[in-house]
Structure formats: C-alpha cells, structure tokens
N, C-alpha and C positions, 0 to 999 in steps of 0.2 A: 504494500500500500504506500502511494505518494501519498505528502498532503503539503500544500503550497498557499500562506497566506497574505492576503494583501498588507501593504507596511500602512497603508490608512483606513480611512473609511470603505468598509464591507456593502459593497453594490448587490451581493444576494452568495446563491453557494451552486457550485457546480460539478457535476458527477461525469468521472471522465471515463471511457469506456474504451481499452486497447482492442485493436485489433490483432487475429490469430499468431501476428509475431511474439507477441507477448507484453508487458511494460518494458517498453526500451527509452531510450534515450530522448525520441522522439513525444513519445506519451509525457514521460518527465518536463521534459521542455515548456510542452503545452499548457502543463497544470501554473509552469511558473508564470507564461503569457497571461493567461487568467487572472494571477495573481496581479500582474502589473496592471491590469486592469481593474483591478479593485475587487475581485471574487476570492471566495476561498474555496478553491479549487482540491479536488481528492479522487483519487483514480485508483481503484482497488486493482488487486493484482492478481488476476483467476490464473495463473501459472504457478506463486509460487518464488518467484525470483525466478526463472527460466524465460529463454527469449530467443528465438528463431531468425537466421539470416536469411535463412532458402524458401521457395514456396512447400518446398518437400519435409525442410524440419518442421516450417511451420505446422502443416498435416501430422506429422507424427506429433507434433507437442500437445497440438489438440487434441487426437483421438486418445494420448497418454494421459492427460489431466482430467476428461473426463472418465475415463475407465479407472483412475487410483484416487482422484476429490473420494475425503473423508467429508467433506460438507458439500451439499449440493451448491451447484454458481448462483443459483434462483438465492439461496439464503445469507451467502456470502453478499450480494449484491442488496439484500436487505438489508441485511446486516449496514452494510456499508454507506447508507442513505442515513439510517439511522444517526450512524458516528459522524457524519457530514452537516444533516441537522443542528447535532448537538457541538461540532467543534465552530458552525457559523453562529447560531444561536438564531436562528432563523426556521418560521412555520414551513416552508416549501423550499422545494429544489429543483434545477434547473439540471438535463443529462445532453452529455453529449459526445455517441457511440461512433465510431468509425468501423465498418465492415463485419465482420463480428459482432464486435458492440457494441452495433447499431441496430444487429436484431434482439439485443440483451436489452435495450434503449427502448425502444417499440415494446418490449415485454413489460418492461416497469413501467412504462404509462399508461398499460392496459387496466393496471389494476387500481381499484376504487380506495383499498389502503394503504397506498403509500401517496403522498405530496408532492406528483410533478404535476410542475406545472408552466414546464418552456422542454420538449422535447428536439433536439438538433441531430440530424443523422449523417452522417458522410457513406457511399455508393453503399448505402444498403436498405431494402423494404423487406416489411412483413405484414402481410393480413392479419385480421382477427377481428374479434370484437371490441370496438372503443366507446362501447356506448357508456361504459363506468368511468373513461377518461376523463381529467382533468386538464390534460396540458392542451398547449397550442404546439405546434408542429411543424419545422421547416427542415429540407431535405435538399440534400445537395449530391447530383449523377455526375457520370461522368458520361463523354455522348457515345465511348465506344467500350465496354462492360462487359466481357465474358462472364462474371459472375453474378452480377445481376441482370434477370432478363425485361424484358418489356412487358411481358405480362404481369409481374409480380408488380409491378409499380405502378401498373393502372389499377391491379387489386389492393393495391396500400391505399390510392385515391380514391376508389371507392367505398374503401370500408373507414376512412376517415370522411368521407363526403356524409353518410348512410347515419355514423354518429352526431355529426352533427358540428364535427370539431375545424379552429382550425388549420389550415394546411397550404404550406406554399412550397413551392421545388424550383432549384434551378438546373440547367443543364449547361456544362461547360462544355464547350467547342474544343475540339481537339485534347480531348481528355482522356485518359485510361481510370482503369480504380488503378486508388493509392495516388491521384495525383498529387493531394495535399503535402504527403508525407515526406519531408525534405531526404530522408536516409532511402528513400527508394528511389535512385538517379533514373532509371529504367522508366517510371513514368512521372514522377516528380515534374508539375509545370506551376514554376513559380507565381505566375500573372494571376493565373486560378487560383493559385492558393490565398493570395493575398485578395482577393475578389471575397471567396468564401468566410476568411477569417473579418472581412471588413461586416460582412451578412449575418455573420453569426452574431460577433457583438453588440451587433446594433438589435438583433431579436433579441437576446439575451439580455440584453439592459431595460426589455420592455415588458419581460413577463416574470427573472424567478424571485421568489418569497412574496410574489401575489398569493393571499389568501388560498386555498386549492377550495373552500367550499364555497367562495363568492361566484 
C-alpha cells in the first residue's frame, strides 16, 4: 500500500487502482501527483510488493495472486476505502483504476455500501448493474484497444445510461492501452497523457467527498 498526502489543504481523497503490472513506480508517482494537487491519495497493492515488466509476467502475476490471496481483492479493496476515509477524514471517495483497476473501479461503484462518488477509469469497461450507484463517471479509451472491445463499452454506456448515472468518455486519436503510462515507451503518448490527466482533475475536483446520499 502507497499513501501520499497533500502538504496543504485536503481537496477530497483518492483510490488509486494499478494495473496487472502490479504497484510500480508508475502507480507511486501518480499517488504523489494527486498529492500535489491537494488529494490524499492511497493505492493498495493486490500483489503484495511484486510487479511485472512483460505482458507474460504480468499474466503469470495475476493468475499467481489470485490463486495464493489469503484475503479476497473484493475485501482488501474494502478494506482499503475504508483506511482512505479514515486517513483523509473525509465522508466519500473518489477511485481511479487503470486496466485492471479499472474493472476493480466499476466494481466498487457498483455497490450501495461503500462512498464513491467520482469514478475515473483508464482503457477499461464493465457492465452490470448501477442502479445502487452513487458516483459520476468518466472514462478515458484509447482509439486502437486489443483488450478492450467495442462492445463492452457500449454495454458500460448502457448500463450507466439505464441507471440513471452520470457518464462521459473520451477517445484518444492514435492511442494504444497503456498510453498514459510513462514506463511503457511501447505505447506511452505523452500529449494524451497530459490531455487525460488535465480531465481527470478537473472531474475530480468536482465530485469527491460530495455527500454519496445527496
């Protein structure tokens, strides 16, 4: 577990969610960005300290962590809302999952007991039901996506439409997944990243530690 606090006044708190590489260097970073921005930012760590260079460890780290997790990710990631809450001092929180996750991101705003209530996702969707959702929702693709398809993302729009909540996306031009991510040179496109991160905070400054039952 990172945790990274502002040196002034607390703008809300935010739930940082690695993708399959693991917390790397990358994820750390981010929580600190947060922080200069005024969030107290905390990014649990479902691996463990462990963290993947290749797309091939990465697979292996995953399919290893879920088959040897002594606590389910579902609880740990409770868990971990919880300690976020309570280290900003703050009613609500703000998540924000990259690939991975970002389907762990969509899970925790699905559900009516916990207090999100600004959901931010990088190249990833999941359906289901959000009608117990509290948060608002913005998604950011990349325009050319092996791993997530075009169906899954008009079923993410849909079943955020159906609830009621709500839901904005952008799509970056010449973009791969992982664009964000400065440690992956392979599709890393700075303009986009710097795009996304100007999007994010500007949502994020708009919605967390709103009330979740207003």
């Amino acid at each position: 577990m990172y945790l990274s606090r502002p040196t002034g006044e607390c703008r809300g708190a935010i739930l940082v969610l690695h993708s399959w590489w693991g917390l790397n260097g990358f994820f750390r970073r981010l929580c600190d960005r947060f922080a200069q921005g005024g969030f107290v930012a905390l990014a649990p760590d479902l691996y463990d300290g462990k963290v993947a260079a290749s797309v091939a460890e990465a697979k292996a780290l995953r399919a290893r962590a879920t088959a040897s997790r002594r606590e389910p990710a579902y609880r740990q990631l409770m868990g971990a809302t919880a300690e976020l809450r309570e280290a900003a001092a703050v009613d609500a929180v703000g998540v924000v999952g990259y690939s991975m996750g970002g389907h762990w991101a969509y899970w925790l705003a699905q559900r009516a007991d916990l207090p999100v209530t600004s959901t931010v996702t990088f190249y990833a969707a999941r359906g289901g039901d959000y009608s117990a959702s509290r948060s608002d929702f913005l998604a950011h693709f990349a325009e050319t996506d092996e791993w997530v398809s075009p169906a899954s993302v008009k079923k993410l729009k849909r079943d955020l439409t159906k609830a009621g909540r709500s839901y904005r996306s952008y799509v970056y031009p010449g973009t791969t997944h992982w664009f964000v991510e400065e440690d992956r040179a392979d599709a890393y496109r700075p303009d986009a990243a710097a795009l996304a991160w100007e999007r994010t905070v500007a949502f994020l400054r708009r919605t967390p530690g709103r009330d979740p039952t207003g």
